[in-house]
N, C-alpha and C positions, 0 to 999 in steps of 0.2 A: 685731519681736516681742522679749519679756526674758519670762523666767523668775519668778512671783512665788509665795512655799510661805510658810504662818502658822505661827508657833507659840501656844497659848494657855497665858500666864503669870498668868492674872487669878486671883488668889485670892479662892474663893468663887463663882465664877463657874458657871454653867449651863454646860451645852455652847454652844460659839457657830456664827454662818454668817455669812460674807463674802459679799458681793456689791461691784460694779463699781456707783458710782449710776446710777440709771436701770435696773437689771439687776432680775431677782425675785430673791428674797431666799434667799440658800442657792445660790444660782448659782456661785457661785466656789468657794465649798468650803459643806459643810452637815455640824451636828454635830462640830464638833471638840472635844474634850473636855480639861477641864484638862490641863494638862503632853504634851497629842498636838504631832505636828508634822505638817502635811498636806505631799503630794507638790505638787511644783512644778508649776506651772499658766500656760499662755502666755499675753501678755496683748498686745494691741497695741502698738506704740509709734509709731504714725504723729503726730507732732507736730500735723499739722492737727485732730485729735480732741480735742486738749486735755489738758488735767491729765487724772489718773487720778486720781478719789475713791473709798477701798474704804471701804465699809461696814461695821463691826462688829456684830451683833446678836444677842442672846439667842435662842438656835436654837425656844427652844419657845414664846416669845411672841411676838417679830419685833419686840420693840422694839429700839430702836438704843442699843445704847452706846456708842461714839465713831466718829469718822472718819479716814480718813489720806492728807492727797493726795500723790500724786506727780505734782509739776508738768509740765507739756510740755519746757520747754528743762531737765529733768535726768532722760528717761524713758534709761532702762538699756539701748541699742537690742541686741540677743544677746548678755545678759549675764543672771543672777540673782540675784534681791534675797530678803533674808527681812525678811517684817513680822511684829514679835515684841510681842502683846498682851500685857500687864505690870501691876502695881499690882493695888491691892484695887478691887471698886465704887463708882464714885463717885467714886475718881482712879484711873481708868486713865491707860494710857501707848499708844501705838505706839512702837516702835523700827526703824527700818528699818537695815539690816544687809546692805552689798554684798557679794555672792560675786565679788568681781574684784577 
């Protein structure tokens, strides 16, 4: 398991929701609002499962605005990461950010 908590830096931006792909939408965290930072959230880290793709998306449409993998041979195994959404619409960013 690793530790993963968002911040939302998207200027202009809606409220957003995470999800894990393949996950429903808002599963990981739901509504996070400009400049919030959500509480840390466990996420697997068993290698055999693969990268970890997070999902960004407009909490009130569920459209997607960008993605962020975290590979399998560099998952954080009891550690925590912050994924920090950034930039304006249209160039966003992820930033990942290790707590160790």
């Amino acid at each position: 398991m690793f530790g993963a908590r968002v911040i939302n830096l998207l200027i202009g931006s809606t409220p957003i929701s995470v999800n894990l792909k393949g996950s429903a939408n808002g599963s990981f965290i739901n509504n996070l609002a400009y400049k919030a930072i959500s509480g840390f959230k466990d996420v697997s880290s068993a290698a055999s499962e693969g990268t970890k793709t997070f999902e960004f998306k407009n909490a009130i449409t569920g459209d997607l605005i960008t993605t962020f993998d975290v590979p399998d041979y560099d998952l954080p195994r009891f550690r925590n990461i912050t994924l920090v959404l950034s930039g304006t619409m249209g160039s966003e960013t992820v930033i990942r950010v290790n707590q160790y």
